[in-house]
N, C-alpha and C positions, 0 to 999 in steps of 0.2 A: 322853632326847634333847629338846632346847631346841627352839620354834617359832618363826618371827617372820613377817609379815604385809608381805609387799611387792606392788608393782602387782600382778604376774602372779599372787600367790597365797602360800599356806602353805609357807615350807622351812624344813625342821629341818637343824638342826646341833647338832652338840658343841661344845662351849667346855671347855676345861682350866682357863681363868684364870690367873693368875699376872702379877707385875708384871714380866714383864722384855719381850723383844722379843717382837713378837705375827707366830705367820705364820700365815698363811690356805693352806690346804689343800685343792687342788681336784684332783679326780676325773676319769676317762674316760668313756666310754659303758660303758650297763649292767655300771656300780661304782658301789659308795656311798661314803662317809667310811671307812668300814672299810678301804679299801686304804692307811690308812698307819695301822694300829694296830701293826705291829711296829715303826714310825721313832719314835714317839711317847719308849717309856721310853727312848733310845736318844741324846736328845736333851740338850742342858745343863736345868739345873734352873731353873724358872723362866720358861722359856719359856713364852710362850700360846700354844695351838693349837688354832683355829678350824677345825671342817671343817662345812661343808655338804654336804648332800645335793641335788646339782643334777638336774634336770628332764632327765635323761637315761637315763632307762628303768628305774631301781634305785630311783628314787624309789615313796613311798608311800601320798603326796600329792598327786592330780591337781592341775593348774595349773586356778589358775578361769578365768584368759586363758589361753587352749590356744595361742594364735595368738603368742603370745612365745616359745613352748619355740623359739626357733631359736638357731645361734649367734651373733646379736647380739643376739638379746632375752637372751640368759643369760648374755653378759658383760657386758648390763649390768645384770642381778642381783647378780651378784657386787659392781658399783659398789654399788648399791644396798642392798648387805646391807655393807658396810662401812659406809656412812651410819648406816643403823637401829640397828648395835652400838655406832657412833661406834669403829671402828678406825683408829687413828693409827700410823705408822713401819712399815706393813705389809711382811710381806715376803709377795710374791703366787708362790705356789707350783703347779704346775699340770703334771700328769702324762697323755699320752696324748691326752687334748682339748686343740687347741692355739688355742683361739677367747678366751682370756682375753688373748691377745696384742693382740689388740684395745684393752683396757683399756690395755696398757702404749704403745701409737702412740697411745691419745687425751688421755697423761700424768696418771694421778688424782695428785691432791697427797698424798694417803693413802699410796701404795706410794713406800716406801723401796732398795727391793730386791725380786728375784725371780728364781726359778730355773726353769727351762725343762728340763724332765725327761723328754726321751725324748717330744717333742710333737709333733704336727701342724707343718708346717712350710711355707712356697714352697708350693709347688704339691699338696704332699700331703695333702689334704681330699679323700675321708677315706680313711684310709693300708690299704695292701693290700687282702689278701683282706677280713678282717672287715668293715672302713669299708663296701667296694664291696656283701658281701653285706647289712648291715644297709639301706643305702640303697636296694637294687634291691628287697629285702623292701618297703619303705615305698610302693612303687609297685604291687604287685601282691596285690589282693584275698585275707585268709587268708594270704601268704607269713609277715607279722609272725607271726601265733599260731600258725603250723607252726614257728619257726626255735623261738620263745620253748618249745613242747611239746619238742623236741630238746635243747633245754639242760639238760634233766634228766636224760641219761644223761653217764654220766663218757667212750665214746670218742667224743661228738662234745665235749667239755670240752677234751681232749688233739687234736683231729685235727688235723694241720700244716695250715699253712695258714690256719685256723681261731682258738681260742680258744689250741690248742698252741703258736700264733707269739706270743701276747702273753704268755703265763709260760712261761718256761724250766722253773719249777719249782716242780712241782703245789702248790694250796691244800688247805687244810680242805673238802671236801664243804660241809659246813656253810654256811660262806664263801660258794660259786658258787651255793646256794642263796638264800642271802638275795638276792644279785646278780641272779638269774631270772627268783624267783619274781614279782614283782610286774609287770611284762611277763606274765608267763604267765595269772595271777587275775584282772588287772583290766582291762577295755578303754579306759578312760579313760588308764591309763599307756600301752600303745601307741599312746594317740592322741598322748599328748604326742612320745613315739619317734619318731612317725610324721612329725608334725611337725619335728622336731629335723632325722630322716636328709633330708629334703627341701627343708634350708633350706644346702644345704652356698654358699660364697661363689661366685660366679663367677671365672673366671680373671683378669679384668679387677681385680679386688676384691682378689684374695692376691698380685697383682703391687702393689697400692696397697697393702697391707698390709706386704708385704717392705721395702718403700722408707719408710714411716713410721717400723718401727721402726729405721731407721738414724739416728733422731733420739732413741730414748731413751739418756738420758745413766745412769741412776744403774747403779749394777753389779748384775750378772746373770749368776748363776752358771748356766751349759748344760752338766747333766749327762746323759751320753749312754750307753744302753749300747752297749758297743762291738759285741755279736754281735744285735744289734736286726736284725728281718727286716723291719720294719713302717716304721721310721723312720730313712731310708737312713743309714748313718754321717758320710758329706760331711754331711749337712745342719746336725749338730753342730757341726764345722769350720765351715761358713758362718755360722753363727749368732754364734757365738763374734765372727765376724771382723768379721760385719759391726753388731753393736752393740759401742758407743762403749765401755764397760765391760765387753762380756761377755769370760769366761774358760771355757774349756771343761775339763769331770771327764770320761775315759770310765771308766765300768764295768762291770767283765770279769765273766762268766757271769751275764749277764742277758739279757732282751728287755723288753718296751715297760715292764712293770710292776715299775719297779721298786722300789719301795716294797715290793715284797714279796718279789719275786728277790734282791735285796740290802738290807737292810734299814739293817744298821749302815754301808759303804758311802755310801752315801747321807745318812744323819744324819750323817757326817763333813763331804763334801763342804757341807751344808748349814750347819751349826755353822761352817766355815770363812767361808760366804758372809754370817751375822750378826758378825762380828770385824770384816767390813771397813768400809767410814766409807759413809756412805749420807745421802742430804740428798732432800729432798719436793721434786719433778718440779716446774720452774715453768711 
C-alpha cells in the first residue's frame, strides 16, 4: 500500500493505475479500501482505482492533526489527496459516509462524475443504530474501547440493528478483522474515531448542504439498496430528484455496503455512470 503526506497526516491508499477513467473510491466508518475489493475485477479494463484509507477508525495511521479527523476536515482530504496524485476527470465515489458530499456542493474542478452509494444523506448524520452508537461511544469515557473489545466476536458482527443492518451478507472474518482491529490496539486511532463521531454537522449545516447540492450539475449516478435499514429508501428518490443529473440504480438483496452485498451489481450500475458525457464543475 502507497503513502502520501497531506496537512492532517500520513494515508495510504492503493492505486491500480491504468490510463482510462480514474475513480476514486471512498469508504464508511470503521472500513478500509478493502470494501470494494470484489467491485474492482468486476469493472472495464483499464480503469484507475484510487482508494484511500480515511481517518475513520480502520485506519493504521494516526493523524498528526488529530483535530482534522472530522467530516470536513476529511472531505477535505480527499480534495486534497486528489491534488498530491494530481487526479483529473475524477469520478468521486463514496459508500455509507455521506460527508464527501461536501466536496460535490463546493464543485472541485477535478470530479467529473460521482455516485452516491447507499450514503448519509438530509438529515441522516449519522444513520441508525450504528452512526448513533458510535457517536454516544465518543462521548463516554472507556465506551469506545468496550464497543472496539466487542467487535471481536462474530454475534455482536451479525446483531440487527448493529453491524447485521449494514451487510445483508456476512464477510470473511478476516475482513471484520482488519476493519477492528486498529480501533481495538491503538488509542491514538480511537482518538481520531473519537474525534470524527463528535464532529457530526449541525442541523442548520445538512439543510445548507441539501440545498447546495441542488446546484451540482455533472451527472451522479444514486445507487441505493433498495432493503437498506440505515439509509431510508425515499432518500434515494430525493436525491436522484433533486440533483440536476442524478439518476437513481436501486439494488435488490442489499443493505448499506454494498460493495460487498452486491458486487457485480454495482460495478454495472457504475460502468454505466463512466459511458455517460461528464465535463469539470465550473
Amino acid at each position: 500500500m502507497r503513502t502520501v503526506e497531506l496537512s492532517a497526516g500520513t494515508i495510504a491508499y492503493e492505486d491500480t493505475g491504468g490510463d482510462g477513467p480514474v475513480l476514486l473510491l471512498l469508504h464508511g466508518v470503521m472500513m478500509d479500501a478493502g470494501v470494494w475489493d470484489p467491485v474492482l475485477p468486476l469493472l472495464p479494463e483499464g480503469v484507475r482505482c484510487v482508494r484511500p484509507v480515511l481517518p475513520l477508525g480502520s485506519h493504521r495511521i494516526p493523524l498528526r492533526r488529530p483535530e482534522l479527523a472530522t467530516h470536513h476536515g476529511v472531505a477535505a482530504l480527499v480534495g486534497e489527496l486528489m491534488e498530491a496524485l494530481d487526479l483529473r476527470d475524477v469520478t468521486l465515489v463514496l459508500n455509507d459516509w455521506g460527508g464527501a458530499q461536501l466536496l460535490l456542493a463546493e464543485r472541485p474542478e477535478r470530479v467529473t462524475r460521482a455516485a452516491l452509494v447507499a450514503c448519509e444523506a438530509f438529515q441522516n448524520f449519522p444513520p441508525g443504530v450504528p452512526g448513533t452508537m458510535i457517536a454516544a461511544s465518543a462521548a463516554i469515557p472507556g465506551a469506545m474501547l468496550l464497543t472496539a473489545h466487542l467487535q471481536r466476536f462474530a454475534w455482536f458482527r451479525r446483531a440487527p440493528g448493529a453491524w447485521g443492518w449494514m451487510l445483508k451478507h456476512p464477510v470473511p472474518a478476516a475482513v471484520m478483522d482488519r476493519w477492528f482491529e486498529p480501533a481495538r490496539l491503538d488509542r491514538a486511532i480511537r482518538r481520531d474515531l473519537r474525534t470524527f463521531a463528535g464532529s457530526t454537522p449541525s442541523r442548520d449545516q445538512l439543510r445548507d448542504l441539501t440545498r447546495r447540492l441542488a446546484g451540482v450539475t455533472i451527472p451522479v449516478l444514486v445507487a441505493w439498496a433498495s432493503e437498506d435499514r440505515l439509509m431510508p429508501r425515499e432518500h434515494g428518490r430525493a436525491l436522484a430528484e433533486l440533483l440536476p443529473q442524478g439518476y437513481l440504480v436501486e439494488i435488490p438483496d442489499s443493505y448499506t455496503v454494498v460493495p460487498r452485498d452486491q458486487p457485480a451489481a454495482l460495478a454495472r450500475a457504475l460502468t454505466g455512470l463512466l459511458q455517460r458525457d461528464g465535463e469539470p464543475v465550473r
